[in-house]
C-alpha positions in Angstrom: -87.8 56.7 -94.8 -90.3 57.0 -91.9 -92.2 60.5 -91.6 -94.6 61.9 -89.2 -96.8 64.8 -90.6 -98.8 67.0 -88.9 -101.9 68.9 -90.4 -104.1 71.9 -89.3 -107.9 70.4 -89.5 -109.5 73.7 -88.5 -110.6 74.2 -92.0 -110.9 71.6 -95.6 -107.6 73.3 -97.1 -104.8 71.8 -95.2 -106.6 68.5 -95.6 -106.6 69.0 -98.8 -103.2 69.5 -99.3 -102.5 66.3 -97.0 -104.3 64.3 -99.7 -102.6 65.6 -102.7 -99.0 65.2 -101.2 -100.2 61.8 -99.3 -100.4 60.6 -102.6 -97.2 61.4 -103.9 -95.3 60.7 -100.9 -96.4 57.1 -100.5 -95.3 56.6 -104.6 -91.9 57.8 -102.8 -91.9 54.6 -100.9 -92.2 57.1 -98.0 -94.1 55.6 -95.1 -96.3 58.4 -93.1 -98.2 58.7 -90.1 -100.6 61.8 -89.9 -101.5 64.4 -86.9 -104.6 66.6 -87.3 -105.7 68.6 -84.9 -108.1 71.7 -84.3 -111.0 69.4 -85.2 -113.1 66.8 -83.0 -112.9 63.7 -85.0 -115.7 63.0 -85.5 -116.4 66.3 -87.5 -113.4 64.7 -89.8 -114.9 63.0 -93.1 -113.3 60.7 -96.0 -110.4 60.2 -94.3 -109.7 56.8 -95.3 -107.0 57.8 -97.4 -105.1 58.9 -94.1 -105.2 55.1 -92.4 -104.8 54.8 -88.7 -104.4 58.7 -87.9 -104.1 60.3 -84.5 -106.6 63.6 -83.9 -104.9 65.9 -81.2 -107.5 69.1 -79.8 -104.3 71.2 -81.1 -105.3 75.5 -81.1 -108.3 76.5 -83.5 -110.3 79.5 -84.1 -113.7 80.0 -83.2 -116.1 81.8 -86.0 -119.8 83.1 -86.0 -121.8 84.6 -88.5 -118.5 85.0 -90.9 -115.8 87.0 -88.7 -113.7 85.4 -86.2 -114.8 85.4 -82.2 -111.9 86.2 -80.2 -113.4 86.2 -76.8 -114.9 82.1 -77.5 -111.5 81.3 -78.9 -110.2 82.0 -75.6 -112.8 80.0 -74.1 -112.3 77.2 -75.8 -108.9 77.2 -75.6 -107.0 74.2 -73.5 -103.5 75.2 -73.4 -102.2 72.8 -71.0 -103.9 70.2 -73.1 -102.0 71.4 -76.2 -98.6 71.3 -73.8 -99.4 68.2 -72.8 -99.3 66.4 -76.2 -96.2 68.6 -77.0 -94.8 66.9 -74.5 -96.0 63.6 -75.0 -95.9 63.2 -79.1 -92.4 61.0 -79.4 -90.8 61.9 -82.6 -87.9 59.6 -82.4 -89.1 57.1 -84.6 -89.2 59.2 -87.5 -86.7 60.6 -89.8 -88.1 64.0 -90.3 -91.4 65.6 -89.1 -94.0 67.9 -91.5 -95.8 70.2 -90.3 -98.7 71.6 -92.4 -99.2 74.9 -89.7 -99.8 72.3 -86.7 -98.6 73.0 -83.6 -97.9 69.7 -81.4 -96.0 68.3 -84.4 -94.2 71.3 -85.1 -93.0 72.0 -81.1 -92.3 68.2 -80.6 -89.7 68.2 -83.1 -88.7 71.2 -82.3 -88.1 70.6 -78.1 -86.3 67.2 -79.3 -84.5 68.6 -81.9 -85.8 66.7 -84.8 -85.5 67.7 -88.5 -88.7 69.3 -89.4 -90.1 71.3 -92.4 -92.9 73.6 -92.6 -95.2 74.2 -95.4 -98.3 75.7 -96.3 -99.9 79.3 -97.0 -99.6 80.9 -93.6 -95.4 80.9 -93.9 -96.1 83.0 -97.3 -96.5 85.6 -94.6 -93.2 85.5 -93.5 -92.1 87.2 -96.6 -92.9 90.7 -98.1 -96.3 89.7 -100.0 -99.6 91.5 -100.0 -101.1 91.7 -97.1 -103.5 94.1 -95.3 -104.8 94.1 -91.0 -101.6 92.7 -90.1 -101.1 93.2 -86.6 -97.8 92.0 -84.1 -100.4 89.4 -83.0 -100.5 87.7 -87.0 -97.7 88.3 -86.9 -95.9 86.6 -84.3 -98.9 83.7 -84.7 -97.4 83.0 -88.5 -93.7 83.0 -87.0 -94.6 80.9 -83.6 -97.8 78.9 -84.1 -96.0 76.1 -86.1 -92.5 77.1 -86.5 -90.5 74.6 -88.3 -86.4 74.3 -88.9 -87.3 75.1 -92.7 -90.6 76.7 -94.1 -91.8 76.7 -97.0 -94.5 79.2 -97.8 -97.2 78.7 -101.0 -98.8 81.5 -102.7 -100.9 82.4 -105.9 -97.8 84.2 -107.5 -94.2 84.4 -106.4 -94.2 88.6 -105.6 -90.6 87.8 -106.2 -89.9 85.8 -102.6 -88.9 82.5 -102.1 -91.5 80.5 -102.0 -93.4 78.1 -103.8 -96.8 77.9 -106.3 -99.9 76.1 -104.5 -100.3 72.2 -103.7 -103.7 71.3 -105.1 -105.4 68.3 -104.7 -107.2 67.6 -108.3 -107.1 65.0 -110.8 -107.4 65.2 -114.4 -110.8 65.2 -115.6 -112.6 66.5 -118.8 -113.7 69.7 -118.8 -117.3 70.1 -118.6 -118.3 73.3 -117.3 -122.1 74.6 -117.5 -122.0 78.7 -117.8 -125.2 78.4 -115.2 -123.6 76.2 -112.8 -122.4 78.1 -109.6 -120.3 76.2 -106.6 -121.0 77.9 -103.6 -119.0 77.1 -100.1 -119.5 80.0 -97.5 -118.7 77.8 -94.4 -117.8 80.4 -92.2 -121.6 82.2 -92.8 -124.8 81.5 -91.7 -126.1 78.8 -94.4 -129.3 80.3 -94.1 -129.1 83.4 -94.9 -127.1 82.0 -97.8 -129.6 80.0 -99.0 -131.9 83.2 -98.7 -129.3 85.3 -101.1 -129.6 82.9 -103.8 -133.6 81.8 -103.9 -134.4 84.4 -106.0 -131.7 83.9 -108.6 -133.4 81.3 -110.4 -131.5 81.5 -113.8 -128.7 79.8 -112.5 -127.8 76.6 -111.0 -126.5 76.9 -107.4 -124.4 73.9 -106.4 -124.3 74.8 -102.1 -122.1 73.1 -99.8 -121.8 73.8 -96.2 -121.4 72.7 -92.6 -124.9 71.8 -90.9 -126.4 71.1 -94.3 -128.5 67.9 -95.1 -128.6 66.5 -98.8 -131.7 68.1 -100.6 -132.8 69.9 -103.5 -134.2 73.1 -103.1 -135.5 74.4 -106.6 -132.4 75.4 -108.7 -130.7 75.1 -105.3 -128.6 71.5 -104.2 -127.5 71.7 -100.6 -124.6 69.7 -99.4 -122.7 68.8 -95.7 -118.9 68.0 -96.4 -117.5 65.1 -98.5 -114.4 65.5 -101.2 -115.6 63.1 -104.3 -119.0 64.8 -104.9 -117.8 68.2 -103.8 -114.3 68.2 -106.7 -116.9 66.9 -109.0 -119.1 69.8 -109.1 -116.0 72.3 -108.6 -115.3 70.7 -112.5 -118.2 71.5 -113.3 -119.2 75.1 -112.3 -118.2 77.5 -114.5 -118.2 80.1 -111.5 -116.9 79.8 -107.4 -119.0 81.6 -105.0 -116.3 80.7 -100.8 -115.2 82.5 -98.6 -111.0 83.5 -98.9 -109.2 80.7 -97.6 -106.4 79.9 -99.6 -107.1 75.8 -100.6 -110.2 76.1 -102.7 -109.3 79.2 -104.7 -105.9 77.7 -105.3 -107.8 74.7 -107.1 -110.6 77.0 -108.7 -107.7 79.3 -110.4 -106.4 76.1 -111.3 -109.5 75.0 -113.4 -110.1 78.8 -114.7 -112.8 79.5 -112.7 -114.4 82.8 -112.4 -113.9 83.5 -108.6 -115.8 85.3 -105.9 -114.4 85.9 -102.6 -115.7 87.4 -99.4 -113.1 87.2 -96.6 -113.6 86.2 -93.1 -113.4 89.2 -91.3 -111.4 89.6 -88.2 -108.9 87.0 -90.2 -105.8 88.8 -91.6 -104.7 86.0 -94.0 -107.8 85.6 -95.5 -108.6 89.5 -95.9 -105.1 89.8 -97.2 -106.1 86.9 -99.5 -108.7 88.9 -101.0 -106.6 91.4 -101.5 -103.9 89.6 -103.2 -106.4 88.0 -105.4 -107.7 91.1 -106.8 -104.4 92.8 -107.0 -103.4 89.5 -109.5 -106.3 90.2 -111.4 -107.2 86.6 -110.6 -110.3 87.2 -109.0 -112.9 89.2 -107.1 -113.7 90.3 -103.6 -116.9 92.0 -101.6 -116.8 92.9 -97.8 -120.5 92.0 -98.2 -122.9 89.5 -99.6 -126.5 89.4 -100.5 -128.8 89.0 -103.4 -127.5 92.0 -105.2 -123.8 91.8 -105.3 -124.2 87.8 -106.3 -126.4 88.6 -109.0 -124.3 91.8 -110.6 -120.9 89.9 -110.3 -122.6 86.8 -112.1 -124.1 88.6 -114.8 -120.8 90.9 -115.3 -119.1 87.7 -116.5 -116.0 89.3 -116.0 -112.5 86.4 -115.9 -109.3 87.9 -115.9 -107.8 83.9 -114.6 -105.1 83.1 -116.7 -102.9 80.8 -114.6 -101.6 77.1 -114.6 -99.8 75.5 -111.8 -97.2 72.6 -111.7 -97.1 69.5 -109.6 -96.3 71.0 -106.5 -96.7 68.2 -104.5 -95.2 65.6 -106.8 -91.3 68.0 -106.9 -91.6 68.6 -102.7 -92.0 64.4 -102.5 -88.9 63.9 -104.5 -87.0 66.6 -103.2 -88.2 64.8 -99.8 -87.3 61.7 -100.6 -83.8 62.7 -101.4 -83.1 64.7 -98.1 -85.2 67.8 -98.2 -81.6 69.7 -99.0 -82.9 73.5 -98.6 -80.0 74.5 -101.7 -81.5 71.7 -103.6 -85.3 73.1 -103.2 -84.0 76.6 -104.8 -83.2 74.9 -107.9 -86.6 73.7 -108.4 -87.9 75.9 -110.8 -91.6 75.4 -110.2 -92.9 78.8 -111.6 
């Protein structure tokens, strides 16, 4: 069985999730060839899992100072680019085609009729969950952007719709938490001004990763640019998850029981409504706003209402793959 997947490299989480079902796939005896796009490639990193990978310029959206910028997302737009490699991507070698919310994957099958399945978090939205600032535009972007002949959307909890618990990308390990140790990944802000929010909390150990950052140590402050290894090491080891609200990162911080703090990425409807379905599962908090003051209150609150444990998502949708992706099949999986 041949497959061609395609993933959404605007942000770390649908990478993430390529890595976890990689893995299981390929112990399928499933061969795969990956698509990303929304990301130059050379802004990709530890990708070796991936092998010889195409990188498309695909649709992205454009962010500054933590809320989305409409007007430089249109900008940067190249839509007859993006037709282009619709048109061009040849999905007849291939048996079926994943999509991962990526669009030249997703509209190549579907021009030349090729069986395709969708999955992530954004088809979630195509169901009656929590959600808040949704507007025809989100809406018709989670129905069109990367429609595929079956979806599958993953969500904290199932809010009694068909879909599925989250794919997360961890391995065992020990756990060895330190109740001072703090992860902190605000991509989407202005690293500086995060760095100035937590200087003066010196009582705890703040573990900072983030785009633009150089490797250093800055008091009780270690700084960070991207990488997975170092990065899921220190995730084990926090006792506490400072991030903005995509939907990747607090999937695998729920799954180790960490306390979580969100702020959302404003202007973003599926991370605000993130937010809000993480504090209305009791899994988690949220602020609109960030600075010294709210960081230091929620830490020393030591509030933790997480009380969840997810199966091996990934591991069931590679077997159910491997044996024909049969959509009556997939409702029997009780993965909840």
């Amino acid at each position: 069985m041949r497959v061609l997947y395609g993933v959404q490299a605007t942000g770390n989480g649908h990478i993430s999730r390529a890595r976890a079902m990689g893995k299981y796939l390929h112990a399928e005896g499933i061969a795969v060839d990956f698509l990303f796009s929304g990301r130059p490639a050379d802004q990709l990193f530890d990708m070796q899992q991936f092998g010889d990978y195409q990188v498309k310029t695909g649709l992205t959206f454009v962010t500054e100072q933590g809320q989305i910028s409409y007007p430089k997302t249109a900008l940067r737009a190249k839509p007859l680019e993006l037709w282009r490699d619709i048109r061009q991507l040849d999905c007849s070698a291939y048996d079926l085609v994943l999509t991962d919310f990526e669009p030249i994957t997703a509209w190549a099958a579907r021009m030349q009729k090729k069986r395709s399945v969708a999955f992530g978090h954004q088809y979630a939205f195509l169901h009656q969950i929590p959600q808040t600032h949704a507007t025809p535009l989100s809406r018709n972007i989670f129905k069109f952007f990367a429609p595929g002949q079956q979806q599958i959307g993953l969500h904290w909890h199932h809010f009694n719709q068909p879909i599925l618990p989250p794919i997360v990308d961890l391995e065992p390990a020990e756990n060895t938490a330190d109740t001072n140790k703090v992860l902190v990944y605000l991509p989407f802000e202005n690293q500086n001004k995060v760095l100035q929010w937590l200087q003066p909390l010196t009582q705890y150990q703040f573990y900072l990763y983030g785009p633009g950052l150089s490797k250093s140590q800055l008091g009780h402050i270690q700084c960070s640019g991207p990488c997975v290894d170092e990065f899921k090491r220190d995730l084990h080891q926090s006792n506490a998850v400072i991030s903005n609200a995509g939907f990747e990162l607090v999937s695998e911080a729920l799954q180790l029981q960490k306390r979580i703090l969100v702020k959302a990425l404003q202007g973003q409807m599926e991370q605000q409504s993130n937010a809000l379905a993480l504090t209305q599962l009791q899994l988690g908090q949220s602020t609109d706003t960030l600075n010294t003051d709210v960081i230091k209150i929620w830490l020393e609150s030591q509030s933790h209402n997480n009380k969840v444990q997810y199966v091996n998502v990934a591991q069931a949708l590679a077997k159910w793959i491997r044996a024909g992706a049969c959509p009556t099949e997939l409702q029997q999986l009780n993965l909840w």
